[in-house]
C-alpha positions in Angstrom: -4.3 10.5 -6.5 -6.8 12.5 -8.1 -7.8 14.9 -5.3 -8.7 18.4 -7.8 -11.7 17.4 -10.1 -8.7 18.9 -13.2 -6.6 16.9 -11.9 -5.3 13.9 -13.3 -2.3 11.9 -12.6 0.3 10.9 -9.9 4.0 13.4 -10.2 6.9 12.7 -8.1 7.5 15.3 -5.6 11.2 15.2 -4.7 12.0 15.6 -1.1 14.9 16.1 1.1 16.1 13.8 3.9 13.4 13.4 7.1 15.8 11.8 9.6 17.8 8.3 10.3 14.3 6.9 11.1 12.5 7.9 8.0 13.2 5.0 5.1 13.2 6.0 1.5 9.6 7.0 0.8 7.1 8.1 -2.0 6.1 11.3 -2.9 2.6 11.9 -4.8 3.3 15.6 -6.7 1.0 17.6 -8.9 -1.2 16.0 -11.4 -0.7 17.4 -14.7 3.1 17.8 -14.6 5.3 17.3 -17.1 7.6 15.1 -15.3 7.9 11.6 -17.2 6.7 8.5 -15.3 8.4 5.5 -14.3 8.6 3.1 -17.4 11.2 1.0 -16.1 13.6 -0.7 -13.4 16.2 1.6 -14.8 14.8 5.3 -14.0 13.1 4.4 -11.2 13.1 7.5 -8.2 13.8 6.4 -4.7 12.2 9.4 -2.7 12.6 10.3 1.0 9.9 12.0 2.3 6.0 11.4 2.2 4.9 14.9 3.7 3.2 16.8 1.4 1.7 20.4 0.9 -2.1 21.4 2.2 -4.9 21.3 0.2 -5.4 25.0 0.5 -2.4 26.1 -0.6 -1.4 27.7 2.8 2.0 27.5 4.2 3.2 25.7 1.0 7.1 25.0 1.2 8.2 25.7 -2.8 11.1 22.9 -3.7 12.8 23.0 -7.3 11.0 20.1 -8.8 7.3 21.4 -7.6 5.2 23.4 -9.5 3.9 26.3 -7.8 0.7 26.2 -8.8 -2.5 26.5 -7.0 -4.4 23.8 -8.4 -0.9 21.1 -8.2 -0.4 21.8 -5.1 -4.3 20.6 -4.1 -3.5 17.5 -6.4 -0.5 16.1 -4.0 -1.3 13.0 -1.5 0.8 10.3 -0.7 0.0 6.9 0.7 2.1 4.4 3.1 1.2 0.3 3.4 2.7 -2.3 6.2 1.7 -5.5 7.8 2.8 -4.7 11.3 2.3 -8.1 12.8 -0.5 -8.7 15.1 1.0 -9.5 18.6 -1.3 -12.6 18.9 0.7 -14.2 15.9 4.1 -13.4 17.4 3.0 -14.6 20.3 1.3 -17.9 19.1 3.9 -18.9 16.6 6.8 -18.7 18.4 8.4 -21.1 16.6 8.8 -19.4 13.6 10.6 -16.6 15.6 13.8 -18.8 17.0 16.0 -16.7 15.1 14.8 -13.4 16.6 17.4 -11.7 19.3 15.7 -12.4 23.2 17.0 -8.7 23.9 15.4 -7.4 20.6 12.0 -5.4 22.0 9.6 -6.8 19.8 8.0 -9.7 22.4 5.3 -7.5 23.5 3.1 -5.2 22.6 4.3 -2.4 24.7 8.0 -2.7 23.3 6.4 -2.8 19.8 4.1 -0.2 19.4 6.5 2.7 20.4 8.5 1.6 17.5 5.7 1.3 15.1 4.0 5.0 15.8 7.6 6.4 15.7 8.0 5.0 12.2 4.3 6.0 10.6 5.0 9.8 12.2 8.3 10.2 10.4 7.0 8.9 7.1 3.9 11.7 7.7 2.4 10.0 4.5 -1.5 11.3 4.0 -3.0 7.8 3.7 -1.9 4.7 5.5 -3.3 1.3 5.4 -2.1 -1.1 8.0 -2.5 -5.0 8.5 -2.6 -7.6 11.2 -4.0 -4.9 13.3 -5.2 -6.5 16.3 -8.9 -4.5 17.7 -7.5 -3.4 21.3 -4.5 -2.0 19.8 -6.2 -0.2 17.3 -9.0 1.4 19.1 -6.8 2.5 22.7 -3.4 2.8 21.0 -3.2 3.4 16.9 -6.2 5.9 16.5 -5.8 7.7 19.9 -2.2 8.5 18.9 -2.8 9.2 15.3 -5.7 11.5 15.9 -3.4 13.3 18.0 -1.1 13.9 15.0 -4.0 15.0 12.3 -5.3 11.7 11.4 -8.8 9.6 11.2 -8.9 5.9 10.8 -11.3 3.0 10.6 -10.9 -0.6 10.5 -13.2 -3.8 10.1 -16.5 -3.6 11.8 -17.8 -6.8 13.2 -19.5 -8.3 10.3 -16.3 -8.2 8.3 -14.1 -10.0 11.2 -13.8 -13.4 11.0 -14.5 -14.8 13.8 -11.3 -16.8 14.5 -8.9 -13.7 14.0 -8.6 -10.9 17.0 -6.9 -8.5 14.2 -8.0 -7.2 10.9 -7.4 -4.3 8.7 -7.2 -0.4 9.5 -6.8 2.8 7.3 -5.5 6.2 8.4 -6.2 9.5 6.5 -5.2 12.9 7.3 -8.5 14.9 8.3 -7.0 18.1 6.8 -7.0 16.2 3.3 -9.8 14.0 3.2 -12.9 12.7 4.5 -14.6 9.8 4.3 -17.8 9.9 2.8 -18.4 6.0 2.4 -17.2 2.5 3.0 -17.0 -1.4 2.3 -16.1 -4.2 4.6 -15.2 -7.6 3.9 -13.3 -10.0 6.0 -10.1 -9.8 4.0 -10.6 -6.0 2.9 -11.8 -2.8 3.7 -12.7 0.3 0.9 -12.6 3.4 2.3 -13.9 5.9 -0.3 -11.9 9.6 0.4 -13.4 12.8 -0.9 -10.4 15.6 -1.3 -10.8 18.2 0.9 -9.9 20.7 -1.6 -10.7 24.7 -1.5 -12.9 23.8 -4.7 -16.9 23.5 -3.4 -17.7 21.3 -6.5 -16.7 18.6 -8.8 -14.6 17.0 -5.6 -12.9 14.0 -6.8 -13.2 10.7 -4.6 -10.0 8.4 -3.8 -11.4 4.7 -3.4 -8.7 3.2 -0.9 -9.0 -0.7 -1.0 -6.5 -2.2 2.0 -6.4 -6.0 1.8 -5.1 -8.8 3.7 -5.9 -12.1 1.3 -5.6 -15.6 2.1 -2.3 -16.7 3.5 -2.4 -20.4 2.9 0.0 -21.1 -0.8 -2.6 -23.5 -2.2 -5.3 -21.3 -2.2 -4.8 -19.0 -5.0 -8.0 -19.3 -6.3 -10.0 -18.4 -3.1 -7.6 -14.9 -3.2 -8.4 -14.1 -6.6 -12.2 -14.6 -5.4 -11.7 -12.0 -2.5 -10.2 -9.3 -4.9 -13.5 -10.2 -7.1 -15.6 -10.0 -4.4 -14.2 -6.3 -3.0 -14.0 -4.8 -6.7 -17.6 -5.6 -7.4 -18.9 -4.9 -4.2 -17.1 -1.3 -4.9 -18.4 -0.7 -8.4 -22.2 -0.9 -7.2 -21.3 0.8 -4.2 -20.3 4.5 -4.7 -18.9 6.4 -7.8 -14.8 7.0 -7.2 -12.6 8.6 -9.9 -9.5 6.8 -8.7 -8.8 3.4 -7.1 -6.0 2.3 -4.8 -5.5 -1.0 -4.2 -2.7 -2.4 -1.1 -1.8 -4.7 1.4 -0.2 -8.0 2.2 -1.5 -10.1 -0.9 0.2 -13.1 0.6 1.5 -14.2 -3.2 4.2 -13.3 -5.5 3.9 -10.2 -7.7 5.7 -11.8 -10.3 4.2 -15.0 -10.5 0.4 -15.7 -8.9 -3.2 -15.7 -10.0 -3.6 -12.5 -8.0 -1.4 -10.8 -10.7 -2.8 -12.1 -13.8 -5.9 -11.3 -12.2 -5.8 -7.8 -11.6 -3.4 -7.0 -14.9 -5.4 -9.0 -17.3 -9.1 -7.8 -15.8 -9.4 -11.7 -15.5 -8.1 -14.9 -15.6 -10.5 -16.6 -17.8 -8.7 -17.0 -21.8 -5.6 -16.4 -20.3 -3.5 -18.1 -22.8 -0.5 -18.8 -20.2 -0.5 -21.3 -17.5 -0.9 -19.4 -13.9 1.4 -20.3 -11.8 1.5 -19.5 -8.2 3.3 -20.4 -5.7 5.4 -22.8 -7.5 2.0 -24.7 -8.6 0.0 -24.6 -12.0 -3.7 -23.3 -11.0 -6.4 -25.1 -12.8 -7.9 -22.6 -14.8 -11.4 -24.5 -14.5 -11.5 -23.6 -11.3 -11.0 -19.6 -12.1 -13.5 -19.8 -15.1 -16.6 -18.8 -12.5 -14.7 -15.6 -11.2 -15.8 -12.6 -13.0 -13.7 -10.2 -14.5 -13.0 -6.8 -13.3 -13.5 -3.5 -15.6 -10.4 -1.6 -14.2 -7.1 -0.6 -16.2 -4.8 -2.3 -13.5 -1.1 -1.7 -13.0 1.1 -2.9 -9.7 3.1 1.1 -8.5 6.2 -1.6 -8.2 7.5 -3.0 -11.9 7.4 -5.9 -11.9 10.6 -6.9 -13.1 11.9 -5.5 -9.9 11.0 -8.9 -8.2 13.2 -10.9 -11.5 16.1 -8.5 -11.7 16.2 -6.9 -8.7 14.9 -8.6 -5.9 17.0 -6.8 -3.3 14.7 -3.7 -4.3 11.5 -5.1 -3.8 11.8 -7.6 -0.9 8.4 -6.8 1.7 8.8 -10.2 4.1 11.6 -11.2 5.6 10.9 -14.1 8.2 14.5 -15.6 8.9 17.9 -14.6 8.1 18.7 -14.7 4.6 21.8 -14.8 2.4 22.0 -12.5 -1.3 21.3 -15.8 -3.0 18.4 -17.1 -1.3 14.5 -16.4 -3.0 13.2 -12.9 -1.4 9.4 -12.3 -1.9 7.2 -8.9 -2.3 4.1 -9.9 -0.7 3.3 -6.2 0.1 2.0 -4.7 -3.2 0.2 -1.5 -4.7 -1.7 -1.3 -7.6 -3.6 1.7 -8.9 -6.2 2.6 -11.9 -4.2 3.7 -14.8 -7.3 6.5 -15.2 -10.1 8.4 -14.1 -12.9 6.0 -13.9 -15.1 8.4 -14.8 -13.4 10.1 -18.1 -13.8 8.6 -21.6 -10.2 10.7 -22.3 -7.8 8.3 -21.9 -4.9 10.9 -22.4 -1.6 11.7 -20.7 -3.4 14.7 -19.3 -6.2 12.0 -17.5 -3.7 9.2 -17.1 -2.3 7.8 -13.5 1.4 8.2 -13.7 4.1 6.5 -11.1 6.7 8.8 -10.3 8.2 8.0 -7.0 8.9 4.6 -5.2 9.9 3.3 -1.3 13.0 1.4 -1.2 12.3 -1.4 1.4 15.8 -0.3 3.1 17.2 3.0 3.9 20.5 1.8 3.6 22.8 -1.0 2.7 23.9 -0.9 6.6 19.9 -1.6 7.2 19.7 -4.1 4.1 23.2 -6.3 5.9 21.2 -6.1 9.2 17.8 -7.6 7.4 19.1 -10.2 5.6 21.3 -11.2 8.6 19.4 -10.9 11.5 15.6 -11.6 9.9 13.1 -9.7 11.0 11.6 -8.8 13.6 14.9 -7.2 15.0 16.0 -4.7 17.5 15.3 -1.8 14.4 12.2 -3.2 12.5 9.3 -4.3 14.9 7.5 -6.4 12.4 8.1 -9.3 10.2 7.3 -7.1 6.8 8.6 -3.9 5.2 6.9 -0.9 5.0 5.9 0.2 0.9 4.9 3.2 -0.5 4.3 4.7 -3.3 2.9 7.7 -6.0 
């Protein structure tokens, strides 16, 4: 992300290994680098680690691939996205858990959580963005304990809860790196807009973070495309941002779903294909209403992953699974291609993809996955953590 106001795009900062706990991760390095970005399923880099150097410069570990740099080193964030299952769900849909181990400890909250603060310390990514997050847990568990380790979070206020749901959407932001300066909140998304905290006193560039959680029920493809509508616009008017993140569980197929089309295409109306999601054609009359969007949209993921290599990109995993059963990326990340507020569309302004998750951090973990479903004795919720440049 674009945290130095000369700096531009995303670089892939390789990283050694973090521990056994730690999955494969992605690394944000300096903006301006000469590295190549990811232009294909074939290159892509699988990265460990998602600690990255201070802002100031201070205490900066050099490693082969990283410039040494002054102003790269203040470009470098990374950024870390999981649906961690609110306990009410568990609890309340039971059903759809049969498969889970009875000695696995994921059937409360107080087996759970351990687990899940364990795994966002070792990933030590700058920003995280969380979902199914229920209130409770969030205010006298996730912040406490993250504020303890150098972060700040925030998560739905009351008018963007719906009232029927007792968990919604948090972000988490390491205070050393940003601060938040303004914010959005909508019942199926939150924008968090994040000034760098850079050792620069002007031109500071602003990271809009927009964590969503869209509409779960297949049918209803057109009400999700409505909610990323309704968040984008709402953030244009808002605040200026020279960058924009955009994560969550999507609850659609990145492959294959209105969502997509949506957010690649600036808009669904004209578009000369039929949109299919979820195995159904959507009507296009019905998406002719939704305006378009005025951002350069591109998912961190390729898509092709989710064709060729499923196995690579699988985010949900709700019963055990065999290598020739249909695996799903629900979890996705998309970015701004450039910096919304340069006319020089350049490599030297341009968002670049450099360094990827894997959703396993072995084939020993993948086995155990597809096997045993999830949850499961090592993974306390029914998603995968993403991340990426």
């Amino acid at each position: 992300f674009c945290i130095h106001s000369k700096a531009r795009c995303f670089h892939l900062h390789r990283a050694s290994s973090v521990g056994a706990r730690k999955e494969t991760a992605s690394r944000i390095a300096p903006f301006g680098s000469s590295t190549s970005s990811m232009k294909s399923i074939k290159n892509i880099n699988w990265v460990k680690s998602l600690k990255t150097p201070p802002f100031n410069g201070n205490n900066v570990t050099e490693e082969p691939s990283l410039s040494s740099t002054h102003q790269q080193q203040e470009a470098m964030v990374s950024i870390l996205s999981w649906n961690i299952l609110a306990q009410y769900l568990f609890d309340s849909t039971q059903k759809w858990y049969d498969h889970v181990d009875p000695e696995a400890p994921v059937f409360t909250w107080e087996d759970r959580f351990p687990n899940i603060l364990d795994e966002l310390c070792s990933y030590d990514a700058d920003i995280i963005c969380l979902q199914e997050v229920e209130f409770e847990a969030f205010e006298y568990d996730l912040l406490p304990s993250l504020k303890r380790v150098g972060y700040d979070g925030m998560i739905q206020n009351k008018k963007g809860r719906s009232s029927n749901h007792g968990y919604g959407i948090s972000t988490f932001w390491k205070k050393d790196k940003f601060q938040l300066v303004d914010k959005i909140h909508r019942s199926r998304a939150t924008v968090a807009f994040l000034e760098g905290q850079t050792s620069s006193t002007t031109n500071k560039s602003v990271l809009a973070v927009t964590n969503c959680h869209l509409e779960g029920n297949p049918i209803k493809a057109v009400t999700r495309v409505k909610q990323l509508q309704n968040v984008l616009s709402t953030m244009n008017k808002k605040r200026p941002h020279h960058h924009l993140i955009i994560c969550g569980d999507m609850n659609c197929r990145i492959n294959q779903s209105a969502c997509s089309t949506y957010l690649q295409s600036g808009s669904c109306q004209n578009h000369k294909d039929e949109i299919v999601d979820w195995g159904r054609i959507v009507d296009k009359n019905d998406l002719v209403d939704i305006a378009p969007h005025s951002y350069q949209m591109q998912s961190a993921y390729p898509i092709e992953l989710a064709d060729k290599r499923p196995l690579d990109y699988v985010t949900y995993v709700s019963t055990p699974k065999s290598d020739t059963d249909e695996f799903v990326a629900l979890d996705q990340i998309w970015y701004h291609t450039t910096n919304t507020t340069s006319t020089d569309q350049s490599d030297s302004h341009s968002v670049q993809v450099m360094g990827l998750k894997h959703p396993f951090h072995s084939p020993e973990h993948r086995r155990n996955v597809m096997k045993y479903g999830l949850p499961s004795v090592h993974n306390p919720s029914d998603h995968l953590p993403i991340g990426c440049i």
